[in-house]
N, C-alpha and C positions, 0 to 999 in steps of 0.2 A: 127216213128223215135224215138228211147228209148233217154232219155234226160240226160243231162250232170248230171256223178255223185257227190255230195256234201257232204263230209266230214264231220259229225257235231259230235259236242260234247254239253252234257244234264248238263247242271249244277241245280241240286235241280229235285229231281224225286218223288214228290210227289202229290198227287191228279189233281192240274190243267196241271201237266206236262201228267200225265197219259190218264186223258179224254179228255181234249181242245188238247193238241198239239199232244201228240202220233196220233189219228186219223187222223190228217192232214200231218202229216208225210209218215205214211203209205198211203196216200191219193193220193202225190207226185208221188210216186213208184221211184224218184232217189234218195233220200236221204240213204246216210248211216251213221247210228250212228257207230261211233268209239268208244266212252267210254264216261263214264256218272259219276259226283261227286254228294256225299250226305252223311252228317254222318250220317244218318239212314240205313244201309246195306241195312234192310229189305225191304225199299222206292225202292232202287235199281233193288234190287232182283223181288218186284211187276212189274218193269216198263220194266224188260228182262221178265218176264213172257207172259205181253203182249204185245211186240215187235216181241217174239217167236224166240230168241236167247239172246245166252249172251254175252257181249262185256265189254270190259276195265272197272273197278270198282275202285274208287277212294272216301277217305274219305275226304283226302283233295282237293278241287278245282286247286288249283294252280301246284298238280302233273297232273293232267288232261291237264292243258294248258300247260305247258313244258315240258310233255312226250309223247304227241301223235301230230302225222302231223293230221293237222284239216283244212277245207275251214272254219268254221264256230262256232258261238255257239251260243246256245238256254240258256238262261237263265230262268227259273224261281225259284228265292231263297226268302225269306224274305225280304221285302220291304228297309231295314237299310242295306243289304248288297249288294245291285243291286250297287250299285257303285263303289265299289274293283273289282266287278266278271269279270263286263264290262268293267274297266279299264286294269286290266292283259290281257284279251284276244281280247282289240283292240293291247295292247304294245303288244302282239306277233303276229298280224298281222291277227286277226281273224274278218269277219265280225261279226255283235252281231245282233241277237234280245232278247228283253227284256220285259219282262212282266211287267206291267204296274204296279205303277210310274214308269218313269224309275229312280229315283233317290228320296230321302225325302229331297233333299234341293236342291236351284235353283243353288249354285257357283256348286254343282256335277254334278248338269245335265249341265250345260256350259260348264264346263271342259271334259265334256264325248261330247256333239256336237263338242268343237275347236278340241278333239284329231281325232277323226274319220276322220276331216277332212282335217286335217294336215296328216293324214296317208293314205288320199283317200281312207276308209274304211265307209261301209254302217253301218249305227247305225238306227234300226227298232225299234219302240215300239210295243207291242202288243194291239193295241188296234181296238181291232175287230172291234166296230163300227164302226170306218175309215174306213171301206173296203166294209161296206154294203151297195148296191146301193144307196137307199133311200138318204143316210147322206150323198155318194160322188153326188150324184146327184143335192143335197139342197145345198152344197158347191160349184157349180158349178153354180147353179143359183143364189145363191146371188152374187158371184164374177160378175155376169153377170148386177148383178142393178135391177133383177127381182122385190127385194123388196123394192127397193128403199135406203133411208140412213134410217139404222139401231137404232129403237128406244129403245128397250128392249125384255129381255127374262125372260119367268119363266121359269124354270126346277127344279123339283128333282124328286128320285129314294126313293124307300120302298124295304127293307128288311127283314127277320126276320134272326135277330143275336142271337135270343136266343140259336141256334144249335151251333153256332159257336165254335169252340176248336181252343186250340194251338197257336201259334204263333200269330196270327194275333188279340187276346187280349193281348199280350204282345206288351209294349211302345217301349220297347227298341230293338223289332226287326222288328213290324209295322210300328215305325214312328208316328201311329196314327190309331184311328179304321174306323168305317162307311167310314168317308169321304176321306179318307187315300185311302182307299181299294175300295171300288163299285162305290163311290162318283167317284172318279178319273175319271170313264169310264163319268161319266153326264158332269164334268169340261172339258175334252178333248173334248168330243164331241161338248159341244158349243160353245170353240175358234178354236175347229180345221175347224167346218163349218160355224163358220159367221168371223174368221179371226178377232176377236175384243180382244181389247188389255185394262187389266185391271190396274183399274191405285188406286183406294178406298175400302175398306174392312169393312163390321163392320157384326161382327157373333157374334151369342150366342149359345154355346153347352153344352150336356147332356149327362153324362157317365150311367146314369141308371145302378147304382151299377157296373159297368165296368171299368176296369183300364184303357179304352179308349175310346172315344165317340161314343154313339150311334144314339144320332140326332144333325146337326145341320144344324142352320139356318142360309145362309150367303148372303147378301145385297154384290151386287157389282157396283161399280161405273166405266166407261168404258172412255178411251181417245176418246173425240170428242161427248160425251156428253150423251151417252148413259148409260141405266140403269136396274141391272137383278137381279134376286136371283137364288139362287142354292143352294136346300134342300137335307138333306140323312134323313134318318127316321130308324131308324135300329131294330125298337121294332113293325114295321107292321107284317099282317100276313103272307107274299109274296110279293116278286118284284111287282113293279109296277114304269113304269119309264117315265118319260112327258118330251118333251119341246119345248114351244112356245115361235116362234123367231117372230118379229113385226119390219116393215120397214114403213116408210113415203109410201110407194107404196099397198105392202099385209104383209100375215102371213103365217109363216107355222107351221104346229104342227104335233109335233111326239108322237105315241102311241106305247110304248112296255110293254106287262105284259106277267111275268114266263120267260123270256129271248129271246121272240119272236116281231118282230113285227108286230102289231095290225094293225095298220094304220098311214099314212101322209098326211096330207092335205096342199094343198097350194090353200089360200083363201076360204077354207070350199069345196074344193072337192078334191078326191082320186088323190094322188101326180102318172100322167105316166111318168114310165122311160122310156127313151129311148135306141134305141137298142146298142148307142154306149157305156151305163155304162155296168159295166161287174164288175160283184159280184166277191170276192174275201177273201182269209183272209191272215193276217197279213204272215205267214207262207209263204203261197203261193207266195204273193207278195215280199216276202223277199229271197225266192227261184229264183223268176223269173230276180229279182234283179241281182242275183249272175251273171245266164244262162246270163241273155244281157247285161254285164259290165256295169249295169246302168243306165238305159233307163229309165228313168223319176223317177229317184230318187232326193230327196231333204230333207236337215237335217230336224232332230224333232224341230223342233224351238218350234211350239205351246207348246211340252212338257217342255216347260223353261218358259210359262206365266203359264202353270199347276202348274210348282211348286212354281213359284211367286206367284200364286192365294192363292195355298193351303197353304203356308207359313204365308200371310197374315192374312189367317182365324183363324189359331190355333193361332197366336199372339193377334190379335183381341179378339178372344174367351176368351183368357188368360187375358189380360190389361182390357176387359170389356170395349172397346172402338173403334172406327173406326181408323185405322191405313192403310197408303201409303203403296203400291202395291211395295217393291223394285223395282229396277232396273239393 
């Protein structure tokens, strides 16, 4: 049975639009791209290359949302401007996925959760690791009390930023470097799967000749008395990404290096999934979302303690002192 077709529109066509999502697009086989914005033409122009047609081209964004009928839009733009893109194309009535942050401050990502939802519109984040068994798996069993109450986590993620170009060592269109960017996927991952809610902040960061951070180190204090760090490293030689979650009961620990994963233990043996998780990515589930009016969707909320956390740390970082988790 060929599946319902989805209208979508590309805002920002450039490299992770091209090799992360294009491939999962065409992977669908219902989606249709309508038109695609970017001031780079030639971004554009790569992204009809390997779509293997060309459709509606737009410098500016906001002619893309008011000039084409769309079910939908895929955002990936510079991390300072997710929250205009997402905001015009839920006001015109577009579901949104968004590539992760979804916003660089917490009132934008609230304001982008209350609108969706005043407009009964799905607002996705992209963040893959939410969709890979393993991590929906380990959030299922901790909700379940597997590990009992939740005492602490370590996590961080290595990089090598020295390749890095363009935008994402710029302040003012990142937001912020490592931790802003890779970090985000480590930060989501451990309140979207242990559900813990940060409330204490104290970081120390290092730009290593970079107009934005390359490592840092950030202590977090948890409501109801828990306790974690969550490191970026941006000057390693290669990914390499950890994190050990610990309960009054067991532990489990995830292993991913080069963007794969390695292994998950719960209590020092190989984590089995079961047959009812069902691997997915962001995309997909964001597609599947549309096809069934809904069917187990529920807002980003976690992504509003991500940007509370992340908030927290570059203030921290900045005052040279432990500073409260807004609210």
């Amino acid at each position: 049975m060929s599946k319902e077709k989805i209208r979508l529109g590309l805002i920002g066509c450039g490299g992770n639009m091209q090799r992360a999502h294009l491939p999962r697009l065409k992977a669908d086989g219902g989606v249709e791209i309508i038109g695609v914005a970017d001031p780079d033409e030639s971004q554009a122009e790569a992204l009809m290359a390997a779509w293997g047609s060309e459709v509606s081209f737009y410098e500016d964004y906001r002619q893309l949302v008011r000039n084409e009928a769309l079910d939908a839009m895929l955002i990936s733009s510079p991390h300072v401007l997710h929250y205009e893109h997402a905001r015009l194309s839920l006001q015109k009535g577009l579901h949104v996925l968004v590539e992760k942050p979804l916003t660089v401050a917490s009132r934008q990502t609230k304001s982008l959760i209350n609108l969706s939802d005043k407009l009964k519109l799905y607002l996705v984040v992209a963040y893959q690791r939410n969709y890979m068994a393993p991590h929906v798996y380990a959030r299922e069993l901790i909700r379940q009390g597997e590990l009992g109450e939740l005492r602490g986590v370590v996590a961080y993620v290595t990089q090598n930023w020295g390749s890095i170009r363009g935008w994402r060592l710029d302040p003012e269109l990142s937001g912020g470097g490592m931790f802003m960017d890779t970090g985000s996927h480590l930060v989501a991952s451990v309140l979207w799967i242990t559900g813990l809610e940060p409330v204490e902040v104290s970081a120390f960061a290092e730009n290593a000749g970079k107009a934005v951070d390359t490592n840092m180190v950030v202590n977090v204090r948890f409501k109801g008395g828990g306790a974690g760090t969550l490191n970026t490293f941006g000057n390693a030689a290669h990914h390499d990404e950890r994190i050990a979650i610990h309960g009054s009961k067991g532990c489990l620990v995830f292993h991913l290096h080069r963007w794969q994963v390695q292994s998950v233990l719960l209590n020092d043996k190989p984590l089995e999934i079961p047959p009812h998780i069902q691997e997915t990515t962001p995309d997909q589930a964001f597609f599947d979302l549309i096809r069934n009016d809904g069917v187990g969707y529920s807002p980003p909320d976690f992504a509003l303690q991500v940007a509370r956390l992340s908030e927290a740390a570059y203030r921290s970082a900045s005052a040279k002192k432990a500073v409260k988790v807004s609210r």
